[in-house]
GUTI-997061 format. One record per residue (C-alpha): residue number from 0; residue in one letter; x, y, z. Coordinates in nm, 4 decimals. Example, Ala and Ser with C-alpha at 12.3 -4.5 7.8 and 13.67 -1.06 7.14 Angstrom:
2
+-----+------+----------+----------+----------+
|  nr | rest |        x |        y |        z |
+-----+------+----------+----------+----------+
|   0 |    A |   1.2300 |  -0.4500 |   0.7800 |
|   1 |    S |   1.3670 |  -0.1060 |   0.7140 |
+-----+------+----------+----------+----------+
This chain:
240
+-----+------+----------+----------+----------+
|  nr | rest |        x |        y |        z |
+-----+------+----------+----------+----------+
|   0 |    X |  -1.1836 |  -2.4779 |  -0.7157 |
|   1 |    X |  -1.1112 |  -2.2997 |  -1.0160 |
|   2 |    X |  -0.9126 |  -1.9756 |  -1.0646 |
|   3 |    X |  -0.9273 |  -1.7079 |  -1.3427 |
|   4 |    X |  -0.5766 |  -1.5658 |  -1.2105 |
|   5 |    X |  -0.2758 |  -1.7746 |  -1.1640 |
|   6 |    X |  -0.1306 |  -1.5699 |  -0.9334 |
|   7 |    X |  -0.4819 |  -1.6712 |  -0.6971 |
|   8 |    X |  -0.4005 |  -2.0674 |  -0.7660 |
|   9 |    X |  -0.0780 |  -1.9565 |  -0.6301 |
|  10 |    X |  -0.1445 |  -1.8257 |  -0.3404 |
|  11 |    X |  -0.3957 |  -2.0505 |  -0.2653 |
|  12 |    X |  -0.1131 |  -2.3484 |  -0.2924 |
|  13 |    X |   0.0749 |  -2.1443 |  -0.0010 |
|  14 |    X |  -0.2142 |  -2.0899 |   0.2357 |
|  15 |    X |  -0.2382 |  -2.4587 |   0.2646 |
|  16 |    X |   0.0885 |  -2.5659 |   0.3127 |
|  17 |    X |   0.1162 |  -2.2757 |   0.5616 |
|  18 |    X |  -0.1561 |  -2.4373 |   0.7375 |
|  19 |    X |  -0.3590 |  -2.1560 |   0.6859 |
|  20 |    X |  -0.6825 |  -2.3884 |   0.6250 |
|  21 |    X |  -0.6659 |  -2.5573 |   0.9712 |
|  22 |    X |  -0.9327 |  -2.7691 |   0.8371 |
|  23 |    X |  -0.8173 |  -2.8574 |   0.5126 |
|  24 |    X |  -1.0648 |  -2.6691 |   0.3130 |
|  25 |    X |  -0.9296 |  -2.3931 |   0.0936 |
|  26 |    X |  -1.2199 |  -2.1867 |   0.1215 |
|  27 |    X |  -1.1501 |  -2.1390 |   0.4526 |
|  28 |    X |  -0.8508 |  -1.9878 |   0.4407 |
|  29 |    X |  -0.7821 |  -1.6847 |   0.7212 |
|  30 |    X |  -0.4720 |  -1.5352 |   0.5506 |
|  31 |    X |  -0.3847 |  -1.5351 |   0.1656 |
|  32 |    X |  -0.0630 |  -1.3654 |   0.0371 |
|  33 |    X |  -0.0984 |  -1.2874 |  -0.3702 |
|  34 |    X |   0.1512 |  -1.1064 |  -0.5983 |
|  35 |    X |   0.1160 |  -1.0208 |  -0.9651 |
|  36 |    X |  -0.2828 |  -1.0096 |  -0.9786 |
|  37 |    X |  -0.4373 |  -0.9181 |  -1.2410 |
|  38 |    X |  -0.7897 |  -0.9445 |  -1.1310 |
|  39 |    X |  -0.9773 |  -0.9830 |  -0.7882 |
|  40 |    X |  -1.2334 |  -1.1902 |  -0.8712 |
|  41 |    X |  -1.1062 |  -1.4948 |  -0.7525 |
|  42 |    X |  -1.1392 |  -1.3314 |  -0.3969 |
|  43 |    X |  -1.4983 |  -1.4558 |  -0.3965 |
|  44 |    X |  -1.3701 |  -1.8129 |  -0.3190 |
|  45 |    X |  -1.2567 |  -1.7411 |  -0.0085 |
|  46 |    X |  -1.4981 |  -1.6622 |   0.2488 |
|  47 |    X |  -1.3542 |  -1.6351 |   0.6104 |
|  48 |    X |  -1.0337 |  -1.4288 |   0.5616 |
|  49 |    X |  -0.8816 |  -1.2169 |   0.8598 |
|  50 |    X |  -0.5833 |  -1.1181 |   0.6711 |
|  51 |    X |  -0.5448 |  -1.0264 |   0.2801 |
|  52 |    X |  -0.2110 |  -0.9355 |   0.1239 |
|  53 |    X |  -0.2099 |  -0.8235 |  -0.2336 |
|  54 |    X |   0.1077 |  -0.6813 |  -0.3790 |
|  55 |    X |   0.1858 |  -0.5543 |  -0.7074 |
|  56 |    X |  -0.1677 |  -0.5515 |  -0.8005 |
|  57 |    X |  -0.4212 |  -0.4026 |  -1.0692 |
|  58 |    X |  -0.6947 |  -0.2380 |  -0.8041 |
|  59 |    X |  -0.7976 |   0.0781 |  -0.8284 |
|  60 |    X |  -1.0761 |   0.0664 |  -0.5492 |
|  61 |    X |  -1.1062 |  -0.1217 |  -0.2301 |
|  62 |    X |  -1.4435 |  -0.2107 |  -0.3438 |
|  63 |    X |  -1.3434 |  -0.4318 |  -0.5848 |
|  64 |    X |  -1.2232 |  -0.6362 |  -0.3433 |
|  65 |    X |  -1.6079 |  -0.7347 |  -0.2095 |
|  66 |    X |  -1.7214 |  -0.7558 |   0.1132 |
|  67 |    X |  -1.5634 |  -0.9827 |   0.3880 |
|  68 |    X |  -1.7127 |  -0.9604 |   0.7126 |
|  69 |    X |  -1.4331 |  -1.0800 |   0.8847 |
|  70 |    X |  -1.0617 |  -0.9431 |   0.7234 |
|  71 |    X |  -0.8915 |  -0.7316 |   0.9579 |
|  72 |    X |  -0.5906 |  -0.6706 |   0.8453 |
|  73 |    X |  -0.5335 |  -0.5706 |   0.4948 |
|  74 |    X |  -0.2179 |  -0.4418 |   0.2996 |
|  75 |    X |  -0.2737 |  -0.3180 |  -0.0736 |
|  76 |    X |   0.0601 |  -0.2386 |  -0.1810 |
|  77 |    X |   0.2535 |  -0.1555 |  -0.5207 |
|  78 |    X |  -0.0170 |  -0.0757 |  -0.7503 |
|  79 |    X |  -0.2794 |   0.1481 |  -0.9262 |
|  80 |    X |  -0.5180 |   0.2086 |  -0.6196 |
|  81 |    X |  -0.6434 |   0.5525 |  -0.6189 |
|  82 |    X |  -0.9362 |   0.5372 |  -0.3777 |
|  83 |    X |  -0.9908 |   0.4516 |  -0.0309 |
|  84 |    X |  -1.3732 |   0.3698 |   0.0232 |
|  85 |    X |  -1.3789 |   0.0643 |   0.2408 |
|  86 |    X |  -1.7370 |  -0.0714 |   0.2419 |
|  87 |    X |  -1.8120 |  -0.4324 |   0.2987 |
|  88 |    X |  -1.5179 |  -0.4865 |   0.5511 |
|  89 |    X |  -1.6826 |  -0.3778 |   0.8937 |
|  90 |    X |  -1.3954 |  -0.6071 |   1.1291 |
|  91 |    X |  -1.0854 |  -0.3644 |   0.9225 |
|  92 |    X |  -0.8641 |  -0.2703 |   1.1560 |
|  93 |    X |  -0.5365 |  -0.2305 |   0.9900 |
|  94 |    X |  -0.4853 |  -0.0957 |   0.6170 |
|  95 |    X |  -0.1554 |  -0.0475 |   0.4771 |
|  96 |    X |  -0.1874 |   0.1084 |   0.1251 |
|  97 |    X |   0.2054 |   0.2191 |   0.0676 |
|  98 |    X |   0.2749 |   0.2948 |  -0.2646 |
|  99 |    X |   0.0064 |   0.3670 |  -0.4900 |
| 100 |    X |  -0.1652 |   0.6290 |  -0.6217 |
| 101 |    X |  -0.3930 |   0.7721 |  -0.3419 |
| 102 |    X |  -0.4718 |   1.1381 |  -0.2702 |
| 103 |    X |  -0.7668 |   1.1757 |  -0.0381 |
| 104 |    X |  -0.7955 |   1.0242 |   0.2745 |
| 105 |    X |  -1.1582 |   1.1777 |   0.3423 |
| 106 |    X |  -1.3330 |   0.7915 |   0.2865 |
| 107 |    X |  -1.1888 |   0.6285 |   0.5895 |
| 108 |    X |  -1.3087 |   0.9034 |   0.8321 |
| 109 |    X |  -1.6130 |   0.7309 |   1.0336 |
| 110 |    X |  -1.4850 |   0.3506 |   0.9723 |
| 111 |    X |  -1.6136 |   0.1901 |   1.2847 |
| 112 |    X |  -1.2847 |  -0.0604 |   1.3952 |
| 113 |    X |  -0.9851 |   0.1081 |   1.1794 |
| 114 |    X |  -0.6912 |   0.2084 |   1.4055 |
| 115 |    X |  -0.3964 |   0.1325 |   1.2065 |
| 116 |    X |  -0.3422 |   0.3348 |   0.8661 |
| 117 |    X |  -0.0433 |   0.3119 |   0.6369 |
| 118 |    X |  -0.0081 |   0.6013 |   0.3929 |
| 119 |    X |   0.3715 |   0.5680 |   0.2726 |
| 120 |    X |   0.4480 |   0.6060 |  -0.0555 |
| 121 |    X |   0.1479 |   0.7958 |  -0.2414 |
| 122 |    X |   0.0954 |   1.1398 |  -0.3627 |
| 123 |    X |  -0.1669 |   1.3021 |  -0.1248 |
| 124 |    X |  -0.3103 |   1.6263 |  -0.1825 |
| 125 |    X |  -0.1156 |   1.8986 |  -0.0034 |
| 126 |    X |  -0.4474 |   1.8955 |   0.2429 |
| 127 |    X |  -0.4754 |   1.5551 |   0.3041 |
| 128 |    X |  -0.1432 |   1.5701 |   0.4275 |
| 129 |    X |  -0.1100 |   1.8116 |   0.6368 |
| 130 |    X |  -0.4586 |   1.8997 |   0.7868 |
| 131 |    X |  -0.6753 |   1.5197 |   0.7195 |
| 132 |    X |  -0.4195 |   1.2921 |   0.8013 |
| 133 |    X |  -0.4063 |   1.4676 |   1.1401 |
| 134 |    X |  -0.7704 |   1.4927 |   1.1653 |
| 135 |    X |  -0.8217 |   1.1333 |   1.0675 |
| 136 |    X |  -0.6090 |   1.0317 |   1.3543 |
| 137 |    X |  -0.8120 |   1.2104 |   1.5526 |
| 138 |    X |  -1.1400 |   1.0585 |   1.4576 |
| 139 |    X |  -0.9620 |   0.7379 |   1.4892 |
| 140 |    X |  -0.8588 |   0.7525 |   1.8576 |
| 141 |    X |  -1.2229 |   0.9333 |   1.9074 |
| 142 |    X |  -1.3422 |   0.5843 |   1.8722 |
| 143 |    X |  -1.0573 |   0.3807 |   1.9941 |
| 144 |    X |  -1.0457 |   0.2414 |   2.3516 |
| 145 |    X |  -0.7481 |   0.1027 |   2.5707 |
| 146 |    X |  -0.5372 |  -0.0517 |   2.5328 |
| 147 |    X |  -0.5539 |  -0.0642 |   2.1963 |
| 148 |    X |  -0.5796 |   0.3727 |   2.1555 |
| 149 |    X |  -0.1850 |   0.3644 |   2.2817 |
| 150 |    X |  -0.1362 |   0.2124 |   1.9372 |
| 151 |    X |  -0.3345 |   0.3938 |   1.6642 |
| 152 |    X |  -0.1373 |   0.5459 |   1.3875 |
| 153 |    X |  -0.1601 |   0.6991 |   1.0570 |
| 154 |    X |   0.1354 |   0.6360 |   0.9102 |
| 155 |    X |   0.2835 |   0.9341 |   0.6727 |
| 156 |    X |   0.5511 |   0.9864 |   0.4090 |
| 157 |    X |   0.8555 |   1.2179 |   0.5605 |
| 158 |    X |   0.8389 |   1.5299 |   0.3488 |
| 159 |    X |   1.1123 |   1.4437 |   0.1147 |
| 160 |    X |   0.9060 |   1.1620 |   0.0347 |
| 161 |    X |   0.5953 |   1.3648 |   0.0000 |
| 162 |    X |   0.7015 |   1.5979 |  -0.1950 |
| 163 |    X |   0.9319 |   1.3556 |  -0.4414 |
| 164 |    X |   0.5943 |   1.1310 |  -0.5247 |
| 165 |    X |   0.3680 |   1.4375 |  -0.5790 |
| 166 |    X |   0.6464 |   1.5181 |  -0.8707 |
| 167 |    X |   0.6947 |   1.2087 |  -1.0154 |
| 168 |    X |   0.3028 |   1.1365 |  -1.0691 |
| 169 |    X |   0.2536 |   1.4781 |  -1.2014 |
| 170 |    X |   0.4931 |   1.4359 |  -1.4664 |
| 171 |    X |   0.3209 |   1.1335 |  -1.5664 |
| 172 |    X |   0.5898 |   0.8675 |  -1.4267 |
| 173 |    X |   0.4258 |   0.5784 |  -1.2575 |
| 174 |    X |   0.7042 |   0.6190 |  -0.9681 |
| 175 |    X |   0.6969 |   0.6280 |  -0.5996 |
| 176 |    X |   0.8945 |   0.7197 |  -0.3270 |
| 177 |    X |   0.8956 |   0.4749 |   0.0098 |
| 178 |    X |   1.0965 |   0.5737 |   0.3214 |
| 179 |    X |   1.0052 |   0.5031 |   0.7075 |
| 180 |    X |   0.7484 |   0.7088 |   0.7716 |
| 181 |    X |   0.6275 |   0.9077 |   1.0691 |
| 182 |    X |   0.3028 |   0.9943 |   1.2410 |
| 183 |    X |   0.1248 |   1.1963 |   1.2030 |
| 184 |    X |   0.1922 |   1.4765 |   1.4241 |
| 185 |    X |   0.5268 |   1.4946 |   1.2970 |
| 186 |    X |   0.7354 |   1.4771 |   0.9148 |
| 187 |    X |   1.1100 |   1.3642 |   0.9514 |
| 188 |    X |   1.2994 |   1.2674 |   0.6470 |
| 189 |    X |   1.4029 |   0.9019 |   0.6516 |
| 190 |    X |   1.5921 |   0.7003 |   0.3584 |
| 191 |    X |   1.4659 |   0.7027 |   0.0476 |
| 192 |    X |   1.3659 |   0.4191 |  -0.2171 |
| 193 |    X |   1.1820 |   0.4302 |  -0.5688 |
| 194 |    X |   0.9321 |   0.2310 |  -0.6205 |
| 195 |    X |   0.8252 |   0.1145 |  -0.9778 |
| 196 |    X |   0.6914 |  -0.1713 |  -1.1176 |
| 197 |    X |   1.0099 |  -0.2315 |  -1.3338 |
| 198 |    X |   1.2577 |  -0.1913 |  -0.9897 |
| 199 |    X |   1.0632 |  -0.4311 |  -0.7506 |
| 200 |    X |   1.2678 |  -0.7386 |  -0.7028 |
| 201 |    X |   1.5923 |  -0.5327 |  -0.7023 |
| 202 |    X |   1.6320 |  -0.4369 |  -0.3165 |
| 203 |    X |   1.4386 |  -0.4994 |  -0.0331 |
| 204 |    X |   1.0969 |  -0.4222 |  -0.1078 |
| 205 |    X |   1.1821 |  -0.4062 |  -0.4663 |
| 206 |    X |   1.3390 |  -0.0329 |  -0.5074 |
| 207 |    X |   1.6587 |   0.1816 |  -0.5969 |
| 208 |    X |   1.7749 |   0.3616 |  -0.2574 |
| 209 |    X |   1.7847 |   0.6909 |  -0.4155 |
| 210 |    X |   1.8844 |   1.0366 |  -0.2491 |
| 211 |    X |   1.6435 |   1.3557 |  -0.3329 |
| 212 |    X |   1.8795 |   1.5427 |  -0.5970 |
| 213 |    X |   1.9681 |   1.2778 |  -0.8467 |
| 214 |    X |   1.6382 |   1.1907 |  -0.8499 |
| 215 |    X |   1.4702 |   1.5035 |  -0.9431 |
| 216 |    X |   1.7277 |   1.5758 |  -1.1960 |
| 217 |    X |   1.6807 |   1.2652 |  -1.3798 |
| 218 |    X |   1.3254 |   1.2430 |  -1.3268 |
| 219 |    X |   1.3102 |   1.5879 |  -1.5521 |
| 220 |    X |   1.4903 |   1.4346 |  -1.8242 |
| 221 |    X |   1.2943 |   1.0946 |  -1.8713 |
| 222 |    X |   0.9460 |   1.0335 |  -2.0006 |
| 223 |    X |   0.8294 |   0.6828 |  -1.8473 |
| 224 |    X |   0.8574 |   0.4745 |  -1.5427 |
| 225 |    X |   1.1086 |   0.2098 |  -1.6833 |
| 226 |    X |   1.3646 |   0.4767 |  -1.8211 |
| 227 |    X |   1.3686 |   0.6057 |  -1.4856 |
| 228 |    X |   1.4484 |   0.2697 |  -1.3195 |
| 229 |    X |   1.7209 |   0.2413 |  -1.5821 |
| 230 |    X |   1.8924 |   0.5517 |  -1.4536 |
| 231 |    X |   1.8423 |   0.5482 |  -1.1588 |
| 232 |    X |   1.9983 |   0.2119 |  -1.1414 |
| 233 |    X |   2.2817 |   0.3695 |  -1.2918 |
| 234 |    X |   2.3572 |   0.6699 |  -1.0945 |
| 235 |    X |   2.3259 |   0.4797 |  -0.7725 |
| 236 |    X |   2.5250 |   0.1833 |  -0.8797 |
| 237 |    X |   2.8087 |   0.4161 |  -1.0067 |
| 238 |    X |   2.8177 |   0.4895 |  -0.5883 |
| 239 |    X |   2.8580 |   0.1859 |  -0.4330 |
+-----+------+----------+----------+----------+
């Protein structure tokens, strides 16, 4: 098998020695784990995957990713994706898309098995997040049976959160801000983190714990994504 993006070959190296190709064959793989992709093309190798992982990736649509009758759980995290039309992935039951760059949640109303949606981290419209999001969940548990309704969720930013993202992106930055998250019935504000592709790798998930003030006030005085990191780097360290 050939690869046109190392960080495929990889991840392909780990599915196997997790014994995620019971039968040796890499092709069948059911779960593949890939950071740092470039491309998604080498996704057409694999042909029976139930769970998909890509983080810190270059997608900006969930179609690129091709269909694959059987994924059902998929996580899309730290990277361009602005769009959520899911076609080609009828068994999806779980998306988590924290942290990029969506807006609109209309394209996952009507998905026939989704009852798990994480939305943490990206700059929705002021609609989508407070009328959709609550109106997706809806349509999702419209469709959901027991036992499994009991755990249906669309997963939201707290309003700090919210409302930190939307002004990072519309200055231009290519920031984010990740805290807990709450259903969507209700908006509590959690811890905070930023999220950009120069601070991944610091903390945890790869952020700056940040509280709401300093940010904004240093966000209005830099012009780019890594200047921010740098400063915000700063400002927090100087607290520790």
């Amino acid at each position: 098998m050939t690869f046109l993006d190392p960080a495929f070959e990889a991840a392909a190296g780990k599915a196997l020695s997790r014994g995620y190709c019971p039968d040796g064959v890499l092709a069948h793989a059911s779960a593949l784990q890939v950071k740092g992709s470039r491309s998604v093309a080498d996704l057409a190798h694999f042909t029976r995957l139930e769970r998909l992982i890509l983080s810190g990736h270059s997608t900006r649509s969930l179609n690129e990713l091709g269909p694959h009758e059987g994924l059902a759980s998929l996580k899309v995290e730290f990277g361009p994706l602005r769009t959520l039309v899911v076609e080609g992935l009828p068994a999806l039951h779980t998306l988590d898309v924290a942290c990029n760059a969506i807006e609109d949640v209309e394209p996952l109303f009507d998905h026939p098995s989704l009852w798990h949606v994480d939305l943490r981290g990206n700059p929705l419209t002021e609609r989508s997040y407070r009328e959709r999001a609550k109106a997706l969940l809806a349509d999702i548990r419209s469709r959901v049976l027991e036992p499994r309704w009991a755990n249906t969720r669309v997963v939201l930013p707290g309003e700090e959160a919210w409302r930190l993202t939307r002004m990072l992106r519309e200055r231009g930055l290519e920031a984010n801000v990740l805290d807990r998250g709450s259903g969507a019935e209700t908006w509590k504000d959690e811890e905070l983190t930023l999220i950009t592709p120069t601070s991944r790798g610091r903390r945890g998930k790869g952020g700056i714990r940040v509280d709401a003030e300093t940010l904004r006030r240093v966000a209005l005085k830099v012009d780019d994504a890594e200047t921010l990191t740098e400063r915000m780097a700063q400002e927090m360290a100087g607290r520790a």
